[in-house]
C-alpha positions as CSV (number, residue, x, y, z in Angstrom):
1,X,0.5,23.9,13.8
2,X,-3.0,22.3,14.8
3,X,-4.7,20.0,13.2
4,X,-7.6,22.7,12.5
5,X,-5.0,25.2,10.9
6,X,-3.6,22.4,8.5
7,X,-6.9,21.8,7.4
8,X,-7.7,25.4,7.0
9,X,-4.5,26.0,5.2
10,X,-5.3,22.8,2.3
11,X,-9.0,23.6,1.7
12,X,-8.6,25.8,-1.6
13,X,-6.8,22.9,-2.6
14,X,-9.1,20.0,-1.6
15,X,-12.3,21.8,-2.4
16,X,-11.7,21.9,-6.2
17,X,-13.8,19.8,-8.1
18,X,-11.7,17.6,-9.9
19,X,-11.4,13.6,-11.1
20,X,-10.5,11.8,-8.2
21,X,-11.8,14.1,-5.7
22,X,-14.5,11.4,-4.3
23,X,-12.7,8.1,-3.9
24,X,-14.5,4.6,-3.1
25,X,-13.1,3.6,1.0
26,X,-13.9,0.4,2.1
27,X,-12.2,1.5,5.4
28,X,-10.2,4.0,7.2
29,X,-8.0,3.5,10.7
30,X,-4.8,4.7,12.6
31,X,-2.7,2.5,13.5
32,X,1.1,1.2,13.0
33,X,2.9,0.0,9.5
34,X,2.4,-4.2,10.5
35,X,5.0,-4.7,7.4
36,X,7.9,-3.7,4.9
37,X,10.4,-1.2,5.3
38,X,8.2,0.9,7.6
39,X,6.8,-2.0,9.8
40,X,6.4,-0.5,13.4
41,X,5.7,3.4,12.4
42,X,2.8,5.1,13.5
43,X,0.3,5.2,10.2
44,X,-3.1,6.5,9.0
45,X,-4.8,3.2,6.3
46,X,-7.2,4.5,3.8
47,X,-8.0,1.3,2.1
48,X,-9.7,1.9,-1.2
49,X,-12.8,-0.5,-2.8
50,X,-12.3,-2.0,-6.2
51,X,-10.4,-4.6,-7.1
52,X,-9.3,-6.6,-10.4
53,X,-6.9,-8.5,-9.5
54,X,-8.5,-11.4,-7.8
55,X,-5.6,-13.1,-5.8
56,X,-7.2,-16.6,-4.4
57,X,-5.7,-16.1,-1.0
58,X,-6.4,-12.4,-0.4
59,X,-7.4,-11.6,3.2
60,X,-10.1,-8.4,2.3
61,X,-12.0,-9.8,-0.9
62,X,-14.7,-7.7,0.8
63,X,-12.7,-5.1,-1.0
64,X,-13.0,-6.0,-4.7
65,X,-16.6,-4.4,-5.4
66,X,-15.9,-0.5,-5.4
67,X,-19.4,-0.2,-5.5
68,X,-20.3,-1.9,-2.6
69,X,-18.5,1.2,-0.4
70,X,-18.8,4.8,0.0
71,X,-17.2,7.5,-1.8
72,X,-15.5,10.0,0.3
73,X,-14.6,13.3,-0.7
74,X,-11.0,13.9,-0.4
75,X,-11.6,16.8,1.5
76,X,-13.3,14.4,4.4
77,X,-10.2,12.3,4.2
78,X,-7.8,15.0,5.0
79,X,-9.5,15.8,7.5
80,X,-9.6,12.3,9.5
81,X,-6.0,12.3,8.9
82,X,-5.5,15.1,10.8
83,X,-7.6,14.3,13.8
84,X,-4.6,12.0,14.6
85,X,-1.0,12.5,15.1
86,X,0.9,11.2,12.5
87,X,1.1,11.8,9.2
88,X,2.1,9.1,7.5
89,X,-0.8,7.7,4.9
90,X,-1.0,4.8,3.4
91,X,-3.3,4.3,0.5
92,X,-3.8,0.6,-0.3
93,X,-6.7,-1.4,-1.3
94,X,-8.1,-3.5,-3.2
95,X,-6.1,-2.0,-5.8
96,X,-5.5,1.8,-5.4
97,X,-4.3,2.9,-8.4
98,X,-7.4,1.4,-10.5
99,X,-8.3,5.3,-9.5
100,X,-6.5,8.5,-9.6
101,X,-4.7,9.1,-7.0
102,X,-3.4,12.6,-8.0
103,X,-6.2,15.0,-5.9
104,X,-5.4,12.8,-2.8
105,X,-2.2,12.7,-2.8
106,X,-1.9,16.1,-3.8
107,X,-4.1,17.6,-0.8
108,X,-2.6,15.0,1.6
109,X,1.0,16.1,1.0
110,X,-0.1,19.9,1.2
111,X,-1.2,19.0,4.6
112,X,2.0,17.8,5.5
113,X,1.5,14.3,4.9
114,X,3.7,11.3,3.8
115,X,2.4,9.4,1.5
116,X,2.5,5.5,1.2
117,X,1.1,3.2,-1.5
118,X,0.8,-0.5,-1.5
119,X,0.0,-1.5,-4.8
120,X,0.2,-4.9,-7.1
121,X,1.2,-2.4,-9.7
122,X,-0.9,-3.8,-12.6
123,X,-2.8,0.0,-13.4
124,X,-0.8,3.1,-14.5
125,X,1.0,5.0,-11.0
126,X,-1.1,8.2,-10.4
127,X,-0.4,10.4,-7.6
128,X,2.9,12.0,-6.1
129,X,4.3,9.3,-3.6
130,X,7.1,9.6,-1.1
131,X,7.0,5.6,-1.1
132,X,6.2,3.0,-2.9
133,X,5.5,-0.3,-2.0
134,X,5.1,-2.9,-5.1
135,X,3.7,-6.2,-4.2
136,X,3.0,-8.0,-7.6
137,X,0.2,-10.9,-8.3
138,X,0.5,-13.8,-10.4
139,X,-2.9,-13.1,-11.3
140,X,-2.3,-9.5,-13.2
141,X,0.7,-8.2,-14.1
142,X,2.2,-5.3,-12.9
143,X,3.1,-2.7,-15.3
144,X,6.9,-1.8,-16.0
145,X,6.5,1.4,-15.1
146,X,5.3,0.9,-11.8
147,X,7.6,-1.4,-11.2
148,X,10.8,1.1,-11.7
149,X,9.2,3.4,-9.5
150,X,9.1,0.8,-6.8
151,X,11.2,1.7,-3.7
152,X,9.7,-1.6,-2.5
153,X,9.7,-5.1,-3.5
154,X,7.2,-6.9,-1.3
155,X,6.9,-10.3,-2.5
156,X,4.5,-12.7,-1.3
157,X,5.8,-16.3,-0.7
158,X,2.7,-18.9,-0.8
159,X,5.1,-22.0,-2.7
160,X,8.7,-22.7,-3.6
161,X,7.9,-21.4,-7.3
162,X,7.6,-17.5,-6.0
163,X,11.6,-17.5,-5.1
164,X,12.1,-17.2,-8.8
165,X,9.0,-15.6,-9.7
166,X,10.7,-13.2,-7.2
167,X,13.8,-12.9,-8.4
168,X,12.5,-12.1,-12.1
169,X,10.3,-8.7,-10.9
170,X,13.6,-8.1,-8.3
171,X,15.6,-7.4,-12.0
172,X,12.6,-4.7,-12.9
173,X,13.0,-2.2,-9.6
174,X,15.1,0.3,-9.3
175,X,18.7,-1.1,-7.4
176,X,18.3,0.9,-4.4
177,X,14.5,-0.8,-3.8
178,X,13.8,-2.6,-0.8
179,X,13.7,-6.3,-1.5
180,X,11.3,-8.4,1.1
181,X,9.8,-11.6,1.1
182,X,6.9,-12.8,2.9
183,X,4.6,-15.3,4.2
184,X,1.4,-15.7,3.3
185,X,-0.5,-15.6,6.3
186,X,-2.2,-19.3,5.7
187,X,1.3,-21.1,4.9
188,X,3.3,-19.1,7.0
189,X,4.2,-22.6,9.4
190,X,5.3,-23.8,5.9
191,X,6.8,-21.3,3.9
192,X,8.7,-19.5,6.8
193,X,11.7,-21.6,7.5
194,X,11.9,-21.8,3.4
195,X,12.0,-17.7,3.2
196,X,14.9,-17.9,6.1
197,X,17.1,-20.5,4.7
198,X,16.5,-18.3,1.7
199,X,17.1,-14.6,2.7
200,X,20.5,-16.5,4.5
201,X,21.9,-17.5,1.3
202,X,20.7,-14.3,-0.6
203,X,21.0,-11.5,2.0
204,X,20.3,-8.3,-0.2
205,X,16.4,-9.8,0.2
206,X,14.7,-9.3,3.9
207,X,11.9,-11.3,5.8
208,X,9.0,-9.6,5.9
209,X,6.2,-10.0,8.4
210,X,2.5,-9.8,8.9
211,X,3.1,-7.9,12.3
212,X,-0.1,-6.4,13.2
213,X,-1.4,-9.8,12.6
214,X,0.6,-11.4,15.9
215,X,0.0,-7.8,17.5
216,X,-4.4,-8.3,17.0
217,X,-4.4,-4.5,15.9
218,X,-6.0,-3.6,12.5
């Protein structure tokens, strides 16, 4: 099927107007999954604005301000999806699910989509995923129930204090979740021979690493 007839076939359900149907995107790319369980797969990034979370060492604070990007209809999303390849979409942010995610997803997975999330977990899970990727803050919580939807744990390591701090949101997922650890990308010369001697002695967790960084792709 073309790219044209998998549009064609999902624009009843993407041209309804419902909440969520215009969406705040910072930024929008193919490329490949740089980490996690699905580091190296080929991947469409639709990173949404807005952001409450606030982490000090977060790499795309040009992100927080919702209102300093332009909304998209979902309908134009789909569609720049399909122009590529693959279809696997992840939605990250910012923080994604401080909007609904429900008419995205929906429309995205009628196309024949995957779809992804990377979220710090601390608003209420909207949308139908087919993966989950929970990377809690320090600086907001995330919320329990996102949390037991988690099929991933991605926990970033910036100090000695986050093994525990990881070990206490590894008891909230789900037991078949994914457990990773990983480097911020500032300390990685310091923290990365901690998070190997660690993973060594507690192997149900994995390294995970910023990939697309060391590969200069977006």
């Amino acid at each position: 099927m073309s790219a044209v007839t998998d549009l064609l076939a999902v624009l009843p359900i993407i041209s309804q107007p419902t909440a969520g149907a215009v969406l705040p995107v910072m930024e929008q790319f193919y490329t490949i999954q740089g980490e996690g369980f699905n580091t190296g797969r080929a991947a469409y990034f639709i990173r949404l604005g807005g952001c409450d979370v606030g982490c000090v060492w977060c790499d795309v604070k040009e992100s927080w301000d919702a209102d300093a990007h332009p909304r998209q209809a979902v309908a134009d999303l789909v569609a720049a999806v399909l122009a590529h390849p693959g279809r696997n979409v992840v939605v990250t942010g910012g923080e994604p699910l401080m909007h609904d995610c429900g008419p995205l997803t929906a429309a995205l997975r009628a196309a024949g989509c995957q779809t992804w999330i990377e979220t710090s977990g601390a608003h209420p899970l909207s949308g139908t995923w087919d993966w989950v990727c929970v990377s809690p803050k320090k600086f907001k919580a995330p919320r329990p129930e996102v949390l037991a939807a988690a099929h991933e744990l991605k926990v970033v390591v910036f100090n000695a204090s986050d093994f525990a701090w990881a070990e206490a949101h590894a008891a909230q997922v789900p037991p078949t979740a994914r457990l990773y650890l990983q480097p911020e990308w500032s300390r990685a010369a310091g923290v990365t021979p901690a998070i190997i001697e660690y993973v060594k002695a507690n192997p149900r967790w994995q390294v995970s690493l910023q990939t697309h960084k060391y590969l200069d792709i977006p």
